[in-house]
N, C-alpha and C positions, 0 to 999 in steps of 0.2 A: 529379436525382430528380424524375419527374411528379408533380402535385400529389394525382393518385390515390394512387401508391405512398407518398409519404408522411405522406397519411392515413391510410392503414391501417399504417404505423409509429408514427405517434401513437395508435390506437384499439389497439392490441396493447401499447403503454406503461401507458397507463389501466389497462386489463383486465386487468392484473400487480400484484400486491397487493404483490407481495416487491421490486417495479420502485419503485413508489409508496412503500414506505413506507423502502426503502432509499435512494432518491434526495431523501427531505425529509428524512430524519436527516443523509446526507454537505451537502446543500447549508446546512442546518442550521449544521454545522462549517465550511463553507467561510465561511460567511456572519461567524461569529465572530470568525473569521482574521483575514478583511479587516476587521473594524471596530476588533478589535484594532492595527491599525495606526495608525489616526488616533485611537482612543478605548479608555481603559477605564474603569471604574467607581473606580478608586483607583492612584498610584503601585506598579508593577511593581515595580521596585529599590528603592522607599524601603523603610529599615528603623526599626521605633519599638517597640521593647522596651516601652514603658508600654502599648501600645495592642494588646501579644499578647494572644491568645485571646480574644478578645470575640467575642460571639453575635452568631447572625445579627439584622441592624437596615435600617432605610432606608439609613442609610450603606453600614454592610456586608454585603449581602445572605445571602450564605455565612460570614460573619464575619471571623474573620483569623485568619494561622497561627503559627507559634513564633517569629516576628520580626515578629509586628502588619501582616504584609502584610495586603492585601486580595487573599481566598483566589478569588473570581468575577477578579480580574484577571489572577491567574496564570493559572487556569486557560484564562481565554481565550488571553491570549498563549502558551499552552502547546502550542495548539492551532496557533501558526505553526511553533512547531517540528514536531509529528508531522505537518503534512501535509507539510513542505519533507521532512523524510527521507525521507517515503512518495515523492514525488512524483519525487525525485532520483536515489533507492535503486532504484526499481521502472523508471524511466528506464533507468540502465546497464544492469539487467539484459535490460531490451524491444531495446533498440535490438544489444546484445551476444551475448546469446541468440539473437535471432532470427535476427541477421547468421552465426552459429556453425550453425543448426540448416538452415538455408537452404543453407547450404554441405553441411552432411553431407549433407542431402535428395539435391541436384545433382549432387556429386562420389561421392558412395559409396565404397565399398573401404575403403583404408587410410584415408583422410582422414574417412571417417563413422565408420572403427572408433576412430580417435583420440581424435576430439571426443565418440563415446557414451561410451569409456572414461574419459576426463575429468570428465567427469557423472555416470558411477556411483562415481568417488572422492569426487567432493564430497558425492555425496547419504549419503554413510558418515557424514559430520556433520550434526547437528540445527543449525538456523537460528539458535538461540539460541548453541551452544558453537561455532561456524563465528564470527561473529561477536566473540562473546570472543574467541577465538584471534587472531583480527585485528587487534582493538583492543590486544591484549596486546602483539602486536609494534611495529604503526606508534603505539601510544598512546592514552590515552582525548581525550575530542574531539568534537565534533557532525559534522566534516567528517569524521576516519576511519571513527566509526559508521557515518555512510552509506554508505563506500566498503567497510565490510563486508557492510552488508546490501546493498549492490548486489552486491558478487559473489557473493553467494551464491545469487541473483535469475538470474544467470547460466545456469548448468546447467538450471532451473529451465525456462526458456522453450525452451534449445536442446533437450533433451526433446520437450517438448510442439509446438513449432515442427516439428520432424524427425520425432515422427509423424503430425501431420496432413498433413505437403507430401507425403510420401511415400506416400500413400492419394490426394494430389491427380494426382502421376503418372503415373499408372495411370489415369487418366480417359480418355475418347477426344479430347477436345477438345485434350488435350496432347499427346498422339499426333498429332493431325493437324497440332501445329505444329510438332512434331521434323521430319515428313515436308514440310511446308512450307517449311523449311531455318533456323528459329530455331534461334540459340544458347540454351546452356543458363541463361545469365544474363536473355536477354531472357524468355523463357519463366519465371522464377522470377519477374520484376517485373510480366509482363503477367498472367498466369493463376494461378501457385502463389499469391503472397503476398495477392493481393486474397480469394481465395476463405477462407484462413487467419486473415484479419483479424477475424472475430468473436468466433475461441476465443481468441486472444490477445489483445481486449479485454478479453474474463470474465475470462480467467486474471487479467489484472494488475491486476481490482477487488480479488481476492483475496490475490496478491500485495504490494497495497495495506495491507491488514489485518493481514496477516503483519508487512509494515515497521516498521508501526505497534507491536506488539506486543513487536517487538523490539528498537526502539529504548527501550520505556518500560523492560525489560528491561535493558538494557547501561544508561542512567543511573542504575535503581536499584540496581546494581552498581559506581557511579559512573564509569562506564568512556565515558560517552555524552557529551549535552548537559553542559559544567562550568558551574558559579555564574558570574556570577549569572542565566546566561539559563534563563528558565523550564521545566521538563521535569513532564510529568505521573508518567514512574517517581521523579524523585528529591524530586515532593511525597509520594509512598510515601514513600520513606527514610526522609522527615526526618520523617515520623506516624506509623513503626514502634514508635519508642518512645513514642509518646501512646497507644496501641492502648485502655488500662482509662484515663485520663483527659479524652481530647477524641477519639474513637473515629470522629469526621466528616470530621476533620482528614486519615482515607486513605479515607474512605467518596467523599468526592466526586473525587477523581482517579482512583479506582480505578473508580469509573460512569463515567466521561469514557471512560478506555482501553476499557469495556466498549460501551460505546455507538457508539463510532469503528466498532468492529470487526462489532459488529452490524449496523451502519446498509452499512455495505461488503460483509460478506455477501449481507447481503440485497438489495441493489445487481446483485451480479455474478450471486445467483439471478435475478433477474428481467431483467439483459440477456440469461441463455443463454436465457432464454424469449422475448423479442422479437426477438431477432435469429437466433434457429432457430423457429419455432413450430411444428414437430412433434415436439421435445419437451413443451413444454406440451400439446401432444393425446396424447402417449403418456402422461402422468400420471393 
């Protein structure tokens, strides 16, 4: 990239409000993640019943929850968990989907009718009971969660992946390299997929979001992350029943999962806008 071209990628970043303010919430979470590794504000695992439910202090920021954690520690190491699912979940599905939708694009016929066929069964389940059904069979777990919300990520991108390649075919520049004597495999790596690359970055900030949401969804089901590793759905669970006594106790995991998901919205609003910038001039 010339150092023109990616000034005016950085001056088109700026000038995205939805870019900016979504990319200082997610780096925000990212940033937590990583300190949560080497630090937190209070023992994660330690449990002290005398020292439950204490208000927020210098010691404990956010206070502590129905086992005297320190609620700011959870939450941050909570936060290793929803990006590792997001990150893992939304993986299988990028790399699966895309390799899926890639194929229906090039091969067509039976083998595109298969694989859209395949996609419009899965899409018969919502993300959330797709999921359960998963966890139902292989178990609950933080490793099969993901491997539920990965496949459901799946169909998801071969979709989206198979209609844009197949609006890329049709171009004349691929035409001249059918006629040039490219296979159809070389033509998919040299020209379809690079040109597809953008909407299947947005797509998978969003996809992102999605993971996220349903993984805090399957823990507080308990079906998800188990004890004692930290989950922001099963700090819900365990504040459900405090709702008329310490009512903070799911106030603040419940802004966490709300905040991930905003901050990643608005993320993947504002890459479709610098990495396309004639929609941002059509708005």
């Amino acid at each position: 990239m010339s150092s023109s071209s990616s000034q005016s990628f950085f001056a088109r970043c700026t000038r995205s409000r939805s870019f900016v303010v979504g990319g200082t919430i997610t780096a925000f979470l990212l940033l937590c993640a990583v300190v949560s590794l080497v630090w937190t504000p209070g023992e994660v695992y330690d449990i002290s019943i005398k020292n439950r439910f204490l208000l927020p202090s210098a010691e404990h920021w956010f206070g502590t929850d129905l086992f005297g954690r320190d609620i700011l520690s959870l939450l941050m190491a909570g936060t290793q968990n929803s990006i590792t699912v997001g990150v893992v979940a939304v993986s299988i599905g990028l790399f699966a989907g895309v390799g899926l939708g890639l194929i229906a694009s090039a091969r067509r016929g039976w083998t595109e009718e298969l694989i859209m066929r395949f996609s419009d069964f899965s899409f018969a389940f919502p993300a959330i009971l797709s999921a359960i059904m998963i966890t139902a069979i292989l178990g609950p777990g933080g490793v099969n969660s993901i491997i539920a919300i990965g496949i459901y990520n799946v169909p998801v991108f071969a979709r989206i992946t198979r209609g844009t390649a197949n609006a890329i075919w049709t171009r004349e520049y691929v035409m001249a390299a059918r006629a040039s004597g490219k296979g159809k495999f070389r033509i998919t790596m040299e020209h379809v997929l690079p040109n597809i690359l953008s909407i299947l970055i947005v797509q998978a900030t969003i996809q992102f979001a999605i993971a996220i949401l349903a993984e805090a969804a399957l823990s507080y089901l308990g079906l998800g992350t188990q004890p004692p590793h930290p989950s922001w759905g099963r700090m819900l669970n365990e504040a459900q029943t405090l709702m008329f006594l310490q009512p903070m106790q799911a106030v603040y995991p419940g802004a966490a999962i709300a905040l991930a998901v905003f901050g990643l919205n608005l993320l993947g609003d504002g890459l479709r806008d610098v990495l396309d910038p004639r929609l941002s001039r059509k708005r």
